[in-house]
N, C-alpha and C positions, 0 to 999 in steps of 0.2 A: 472504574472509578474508585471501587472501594480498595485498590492495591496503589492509586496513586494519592488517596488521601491518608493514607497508611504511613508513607514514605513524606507524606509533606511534599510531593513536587511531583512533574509527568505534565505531558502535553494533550489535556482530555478534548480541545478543540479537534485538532487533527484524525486522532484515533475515534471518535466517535461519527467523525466522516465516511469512515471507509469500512462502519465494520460488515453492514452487507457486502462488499464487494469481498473481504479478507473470507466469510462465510462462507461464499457462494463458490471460492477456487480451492478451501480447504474441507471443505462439507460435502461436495455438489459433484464428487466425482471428476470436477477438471483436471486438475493437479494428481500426477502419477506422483506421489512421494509418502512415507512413509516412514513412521521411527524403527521400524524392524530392518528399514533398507539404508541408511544413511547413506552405506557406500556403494548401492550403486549406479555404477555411471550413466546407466540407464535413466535413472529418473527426472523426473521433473527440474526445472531448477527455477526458485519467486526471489527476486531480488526487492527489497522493501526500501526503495530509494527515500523515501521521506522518513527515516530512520526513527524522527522524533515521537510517530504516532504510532512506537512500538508496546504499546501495552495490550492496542488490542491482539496484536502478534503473539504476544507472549502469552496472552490469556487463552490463545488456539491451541501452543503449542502443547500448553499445559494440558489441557483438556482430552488432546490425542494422546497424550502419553509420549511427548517425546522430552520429558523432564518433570521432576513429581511439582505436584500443585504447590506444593508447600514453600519452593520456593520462591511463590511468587509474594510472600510475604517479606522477604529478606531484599525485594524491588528495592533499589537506589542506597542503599545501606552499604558500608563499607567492607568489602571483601565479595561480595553479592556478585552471583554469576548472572545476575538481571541490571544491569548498568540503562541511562536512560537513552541509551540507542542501540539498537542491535550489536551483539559480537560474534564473529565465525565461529569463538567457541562453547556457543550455547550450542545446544543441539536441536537440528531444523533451521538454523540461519548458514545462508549459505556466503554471503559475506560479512562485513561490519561495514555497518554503511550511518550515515548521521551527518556528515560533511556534503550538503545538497548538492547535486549537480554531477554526480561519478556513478549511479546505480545503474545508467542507461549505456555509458560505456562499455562498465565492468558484462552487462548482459550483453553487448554485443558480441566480445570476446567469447561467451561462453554458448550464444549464437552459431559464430562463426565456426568454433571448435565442433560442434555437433556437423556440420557441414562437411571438413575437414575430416572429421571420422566416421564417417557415414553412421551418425547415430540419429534417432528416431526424437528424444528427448525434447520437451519448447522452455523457453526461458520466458517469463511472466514478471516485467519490472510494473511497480508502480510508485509513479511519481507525485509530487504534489504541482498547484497549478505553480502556485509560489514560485518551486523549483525550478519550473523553467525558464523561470528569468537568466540561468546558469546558462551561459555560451555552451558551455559544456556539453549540453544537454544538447544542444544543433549541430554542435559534432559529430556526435554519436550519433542523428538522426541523417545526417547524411551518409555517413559511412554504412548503416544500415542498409538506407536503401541501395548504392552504390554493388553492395554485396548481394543483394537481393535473398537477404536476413527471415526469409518468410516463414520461418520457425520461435521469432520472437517477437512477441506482444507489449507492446506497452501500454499502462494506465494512467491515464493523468486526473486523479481526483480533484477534481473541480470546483474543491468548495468557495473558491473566490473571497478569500480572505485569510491577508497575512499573519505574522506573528504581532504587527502595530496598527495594523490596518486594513484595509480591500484594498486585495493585489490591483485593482484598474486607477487607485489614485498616486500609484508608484509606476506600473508598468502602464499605463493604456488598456484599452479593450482588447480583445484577448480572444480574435474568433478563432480558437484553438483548430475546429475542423478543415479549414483553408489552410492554417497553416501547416497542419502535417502533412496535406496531402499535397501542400508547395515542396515539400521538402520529400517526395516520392512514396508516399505511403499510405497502403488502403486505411479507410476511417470510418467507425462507428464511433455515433451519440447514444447516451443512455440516459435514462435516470437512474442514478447511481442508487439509489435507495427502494430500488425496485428489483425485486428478482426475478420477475417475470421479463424483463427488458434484460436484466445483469445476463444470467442463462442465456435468453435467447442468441445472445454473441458468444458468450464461451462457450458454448456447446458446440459450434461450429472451429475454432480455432484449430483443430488438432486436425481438418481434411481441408483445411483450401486449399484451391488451389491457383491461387497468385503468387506470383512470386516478392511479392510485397511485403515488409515489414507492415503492421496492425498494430495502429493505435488505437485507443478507447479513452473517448470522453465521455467520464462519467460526471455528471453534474450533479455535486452534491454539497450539502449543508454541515456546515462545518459544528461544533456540537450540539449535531441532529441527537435529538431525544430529550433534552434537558430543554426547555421553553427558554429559560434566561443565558444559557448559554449559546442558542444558536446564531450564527452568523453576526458574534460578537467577536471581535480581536482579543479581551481584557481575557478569555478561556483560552486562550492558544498557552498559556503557560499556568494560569488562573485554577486554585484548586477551591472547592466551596467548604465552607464552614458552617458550622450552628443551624441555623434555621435554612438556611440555603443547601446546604449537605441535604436537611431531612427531604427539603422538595424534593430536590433530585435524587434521592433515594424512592419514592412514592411516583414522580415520574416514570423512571428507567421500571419499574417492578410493575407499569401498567401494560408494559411493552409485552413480559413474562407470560403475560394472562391470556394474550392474543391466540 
């Protein structure tokens, strides 16, 4: 928050959705990756399809040391190697992604390639629910299963509300679980904001044994932590001011204490 009020702009609905889930694959032991390892082919590979709710990304990445902290002051400013959606050449982003609807492909590919090279590595997309309004997106969920992709997991952050509104008064209802698993693919529900639920599925990811693409619906609250910002649309691009900043500075720092 305090690096997108810095800059004057950033999508703090979004990123405040998913930052247990970004936690839990970059903290928690899932994710084999690594700023000492960049290149190798070995590792892990997270594709961050919803590109926009890249701050809290960038605030991991910072934190592991795969770029100094400092630049994340330089967020959204002109020449800034922090731009408001991921680029392949930050370091720790494995594509440039921001254009909805391509992150789930792009992971197939790189899916299929571990397949192809008989390599060990999972690819870990996550999407927004938003996103999958993108055809694109059932593309790639078919060709997945078709391949029988069972080294790549997708997330679909489920905070159920767009960048103008909730996704169900644009798309419909949204029983995400039926649907991926119409479309060939084992499926876990979560509370997205629990890591006691989050863990309980990633920990297993890395030995099933289906041959299945794994989707994850995490059902979560779109700027979870700030009281006036949650599962409000006006935050999906909305940054707070003056007295509204302070709250949400004394909210988020109650969290700290826990």
């Amino acid at each position: 928050m305090e690096t997108a009020c810095s800059a004057g702009r950033g999508h703090l609905g979004g990123a405040f959705s998913c930052v247990e889930i970004l936690t839990a694959l970059f903290y928690g032991g899932v994710l084999k990756f690594s700023p000492r390892e960049l290149k190798n082919c070995n590792r892990d590979r997270f594709i961050l399809s919803k590109g926009h709710s890249c701050l809290t990304l960038y605030s991991i990445l910072a934190d592991l040391g795969f770029f100094d902290k400092q630049r994340l002051q330089d967020y959204g400013k002109n020449g800034s190697l922090l731009g408001g959606h991921p680029d392949h050449h930050i370091p720790g982003i494995e594509v440039s992604t921001g254009s909805l609807g391509h992150g789930l492909g792009i992971g197939c590919g790189l899916a299929l390639s571990a397949k192809l090279n008989r390599q060990s590595f999972l690819t870990v997309v996550l999407l927004g629910d938003g996103e999958c309004c993108e055809g694109s997106v059932w593309e790639a969920a078919t060709f997945a299963s078709a391949q029988k992709l069972n080294n790549l997991v997708a997330i679909v952050d489920n905070n159920k509300v767009g960048a103008t509104t909730e996704t169900e008064k644009y798309a419909g209802p949204a029983p995400w679980p039926g649907k991926w698993k119409a479309f060939g693919w084992d499926v876990s529900e979560i509370n997205g904001h629990n890591f006691k639920e989050i863990f309980s599925v990633l920990e297993i990811i890395r030995n099933r044994q289906s041959e299945k693409p794994l989707a994850i619906i995490a059902n979560t609250v779109k700027g979870k932590g700030v009281s006036f910002m949650e599962n409000d649309f006006h935050w999906h691009h909305g940054i707070p001011k003056d007295e509204l900043l302070e709250q949400a500075r004394k909210e988020l720092n109650s969290f700290t204490k826990i």
